[in-house]
Structure formats: structure tokens, C-alpha cells
C-alpha positions as CSV (number, residue, x, y, z in Angstrom):
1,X,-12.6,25.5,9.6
2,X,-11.1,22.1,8.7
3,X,-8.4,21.4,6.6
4,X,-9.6,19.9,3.0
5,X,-8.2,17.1,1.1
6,X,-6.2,17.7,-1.5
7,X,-6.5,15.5,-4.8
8,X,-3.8,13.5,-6.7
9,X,-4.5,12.1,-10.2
10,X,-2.3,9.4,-11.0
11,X,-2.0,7.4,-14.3
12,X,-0.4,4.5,-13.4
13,X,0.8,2.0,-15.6
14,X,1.3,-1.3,-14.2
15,X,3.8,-4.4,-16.2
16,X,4.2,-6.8,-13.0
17,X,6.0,-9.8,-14.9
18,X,6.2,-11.9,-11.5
19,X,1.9,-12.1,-11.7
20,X,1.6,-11.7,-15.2
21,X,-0.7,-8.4,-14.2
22,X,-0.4,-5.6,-17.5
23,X,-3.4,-2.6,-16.8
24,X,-3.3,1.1,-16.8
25,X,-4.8,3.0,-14.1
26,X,-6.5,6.2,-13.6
27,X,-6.3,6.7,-10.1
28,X,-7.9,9.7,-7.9
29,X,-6.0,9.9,-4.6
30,X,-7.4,12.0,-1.8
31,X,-4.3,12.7,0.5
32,X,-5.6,13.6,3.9
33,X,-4.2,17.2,5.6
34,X,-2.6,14.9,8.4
35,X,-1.2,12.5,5.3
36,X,2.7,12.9,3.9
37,X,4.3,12.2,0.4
38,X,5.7,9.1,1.6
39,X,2.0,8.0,2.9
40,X,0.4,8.6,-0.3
41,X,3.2,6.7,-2.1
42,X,3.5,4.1,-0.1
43,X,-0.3,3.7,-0.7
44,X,0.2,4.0,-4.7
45,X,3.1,1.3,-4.5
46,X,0.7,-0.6,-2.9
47,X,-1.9,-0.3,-5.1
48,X,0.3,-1.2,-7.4
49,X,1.6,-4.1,-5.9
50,X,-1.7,-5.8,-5.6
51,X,-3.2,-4.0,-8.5
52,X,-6.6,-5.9,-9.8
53,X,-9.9,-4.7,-11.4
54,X,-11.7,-4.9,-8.2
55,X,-8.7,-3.1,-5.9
56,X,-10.3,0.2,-4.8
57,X,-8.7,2.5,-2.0
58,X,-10.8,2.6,1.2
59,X,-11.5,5.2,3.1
60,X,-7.7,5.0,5.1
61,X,-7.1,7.5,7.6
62,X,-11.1,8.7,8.2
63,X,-12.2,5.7,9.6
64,X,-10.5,3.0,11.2
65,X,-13.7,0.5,9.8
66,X,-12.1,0.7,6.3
67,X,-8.6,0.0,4.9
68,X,-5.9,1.8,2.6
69,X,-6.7,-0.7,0.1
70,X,-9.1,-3.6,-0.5
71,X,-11.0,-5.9,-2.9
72,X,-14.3,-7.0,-2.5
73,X,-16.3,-9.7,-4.9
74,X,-19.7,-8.9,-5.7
75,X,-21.7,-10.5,-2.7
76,X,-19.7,-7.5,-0.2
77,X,-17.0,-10.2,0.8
78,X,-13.5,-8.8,1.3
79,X,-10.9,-10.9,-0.6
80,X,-7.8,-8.7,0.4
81,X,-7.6,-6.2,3.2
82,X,-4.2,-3.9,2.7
83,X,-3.5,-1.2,5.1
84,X,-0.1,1.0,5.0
85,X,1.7,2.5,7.6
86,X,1.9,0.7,11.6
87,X,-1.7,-0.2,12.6
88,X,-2.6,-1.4,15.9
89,X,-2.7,-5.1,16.5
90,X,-5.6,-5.0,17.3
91,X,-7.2,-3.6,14.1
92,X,-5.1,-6.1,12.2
93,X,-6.6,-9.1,14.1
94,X,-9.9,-7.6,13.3
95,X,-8.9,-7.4,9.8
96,X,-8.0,-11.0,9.6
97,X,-11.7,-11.8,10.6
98,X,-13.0,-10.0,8.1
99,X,-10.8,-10.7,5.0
100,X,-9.2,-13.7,3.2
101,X,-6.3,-12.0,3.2
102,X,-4.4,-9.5,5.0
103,X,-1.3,-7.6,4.0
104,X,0.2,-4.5,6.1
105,X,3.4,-2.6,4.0
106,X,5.2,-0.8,6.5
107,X,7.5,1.8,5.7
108,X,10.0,4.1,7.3
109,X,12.7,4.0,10.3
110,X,9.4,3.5,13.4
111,X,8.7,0.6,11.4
112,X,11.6,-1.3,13.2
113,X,10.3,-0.5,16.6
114,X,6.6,-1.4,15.5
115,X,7.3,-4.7,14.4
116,X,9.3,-5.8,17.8
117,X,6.5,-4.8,19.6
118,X,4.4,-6.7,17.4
119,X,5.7,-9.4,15.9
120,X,4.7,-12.4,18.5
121,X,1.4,-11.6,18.0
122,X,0.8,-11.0,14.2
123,X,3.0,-13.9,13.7
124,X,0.3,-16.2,15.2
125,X,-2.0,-14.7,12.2
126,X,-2.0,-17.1,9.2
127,X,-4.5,-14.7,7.0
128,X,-1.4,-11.9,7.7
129,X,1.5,-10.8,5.3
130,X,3.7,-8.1,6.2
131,X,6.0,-6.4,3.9
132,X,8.5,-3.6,4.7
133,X,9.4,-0.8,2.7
134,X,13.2,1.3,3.9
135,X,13.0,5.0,4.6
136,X,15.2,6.0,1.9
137,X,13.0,3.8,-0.6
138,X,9.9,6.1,0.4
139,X,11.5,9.5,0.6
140,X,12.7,8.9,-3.1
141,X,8.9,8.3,-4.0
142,X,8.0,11.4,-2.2
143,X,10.3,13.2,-4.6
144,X,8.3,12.3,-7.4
145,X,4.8,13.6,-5.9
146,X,3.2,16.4,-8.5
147,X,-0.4,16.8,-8.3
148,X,-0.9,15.6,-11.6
149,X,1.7,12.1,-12.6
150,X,1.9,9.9,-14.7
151,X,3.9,6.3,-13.3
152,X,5.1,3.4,-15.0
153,X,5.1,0.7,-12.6
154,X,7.5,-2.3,-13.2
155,X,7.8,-5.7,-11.0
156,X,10.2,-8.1,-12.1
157,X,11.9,-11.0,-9.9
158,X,10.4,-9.3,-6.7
159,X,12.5,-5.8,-8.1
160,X,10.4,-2.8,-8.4
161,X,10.7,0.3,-10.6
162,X,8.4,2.9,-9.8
163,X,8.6,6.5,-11.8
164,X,8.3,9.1,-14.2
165,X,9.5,9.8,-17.4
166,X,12.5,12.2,-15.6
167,X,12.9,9.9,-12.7
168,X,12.3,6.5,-11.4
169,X,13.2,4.4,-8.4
170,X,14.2,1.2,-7.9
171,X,12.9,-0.8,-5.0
172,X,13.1,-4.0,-2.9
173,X,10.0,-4.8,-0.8
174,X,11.0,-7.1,2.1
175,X,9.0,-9.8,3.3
176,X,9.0,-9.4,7.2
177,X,6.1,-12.1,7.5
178,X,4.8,-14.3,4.7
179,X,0.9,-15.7,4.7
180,X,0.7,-19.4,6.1
């Protein structure tokens, strides 16, 4: 028998002073049995990063047809195309036909090795941001995971807080490759 999803619910309150973005959030976050803390997270600071009305999470690790995170106007056309994690190249080319934009956050110590492999390639990809999150930025977000949170998200001068009323982290997103 397969292995279920289990279900997050996030509130997630979002003050990002650098684009002038104030919202809550109710988010429902399916983590996938294959999917760690510092997956999910990654996905949330994402969301959070990028946060609009229209932002929805796609259908991530299930298909490869979908992304972690996109937005889509009302005629089906996808404005922003954000996957998480180390995808092939090859998706993220096919991405950049599809979407106006592109961004990939990559997290974690493999992320290193990824982007060498990678980086003559996606650099020739002006549709294509790529940001980079460090390991011990993730596993601190992964200590906040509870099935049921509620996160105050603030971005200020390209600093991030992301946390809890008992705990929150402070983060610095690098830009590995900016869009052209």
C-alpha cells in the first residue's frame, strides 16, 4: 500500500518591505512521503519570497509537468515558474519555454556540486534566476516544522526572518544567477 501525504497548515504572514508585499496566508501543504522538513520549508520560504494572490503550489514532486510553485494569469499563461530543490537542466530549459519567468532556490551542501555541473548551461537562460539557500539556513527551518504553524515572514534589505512566536531565523538568500 502506498505511503500517504501528510498535510501541513500554515498561516503565514508575509511583511516583504523590499516589494512593498503585506498579505496573510492560509496555506495547505501536502509534503510528499519521499519529501523532508527542509523540502517543505524551502518550499514555504519560497512561497513566501514570491508571495502574490495568484501564487499557488503545483503539483512538485508527482509530476515533473508542474512546478513547486507558479502563477498563472487568467488565459492559463504561466507568469512565474519556481521549482525548489536541483532539477535537471533539462526541465529548467523546458521551463523557460513555458514561463516569463523562471526561478530555481537551491538549498543544502549537493547544491554546490549541482550548480558546477550546471552553471554554463543555465547561465545562457535569460528567463532564469537562481537563488541559493545554505544548509544550516534550512535545517534551522526544519526545526520549526509542527503540523499545525503559524509564521511571520519578514524581508527587509534582501534579510529574511522566517518564524514562530518561540523561534525565528534569520536568513540571507544568495543570488547565484540573476534574470537578464
Amino acid at each position: 500500500m502506498a505511503l500517504k501525504s501528510t498535510i501541513f497548515k500554515i498561516d503565514l504572514q508575509i511583511a516583504d518591505m523590499d516589494r512593498g508585499y503585506y498579505a496573510d496566508h492560509a496555506l495547505t501543504i501536502a509534503r510528499h512521503p519521499s519529501e523532508t522538513d527542509e523540502r517543505m520549508m524551502a518550499r514555504v520560504l519560497a512561497f513566501a519570497l514570491f508571495a502574490a494572490d495568484d501564487l499557488s503550489f503545483g503539483n512538485g514532486l508527482s509530476t515533473n509537468d508542474e512546478p513547486d510553485l507558479w502563477r498563472r494569469d487568467l488565459t492559463g499563461e504561466v507568469l512565474l515558474w519556481v521549482d525548489v530543490g536541483q532539477p535537471d537542466e533539462k526541465l529548467i530549459r523546458k521551463a523557460c519555454h513555458r514561463a516569463q519567468q523562471v526561478v530555481v532556490l537551491t538549498f543544502g551542501r549537493v547544491a554546490n556540486v549541482w550548480w558546477a555541473q550546471n552553471r554554463n548551461a543555465l547561465e545562457r537562460l535569460p528567463k532564469l534566476r537562481v537563488l541559493h539557500l545554505e544548509a544550516e539556513h534550512v535545517e534551522a527551518l526544519a526545526a520549526l516544522v509542527e503540523r499545525t504553524l503559524r509564521l511571520q515572514c519578514t524581508v527587509q534589505d534582501g534579510h529574511i526572518w522566517l518564524g514562530h512566536a518561540q523561534e525565528t531565523v534569520e536568513l540571507a538568500v544568495q543570488e547565484w544567477k540573476a534574470w537578464a
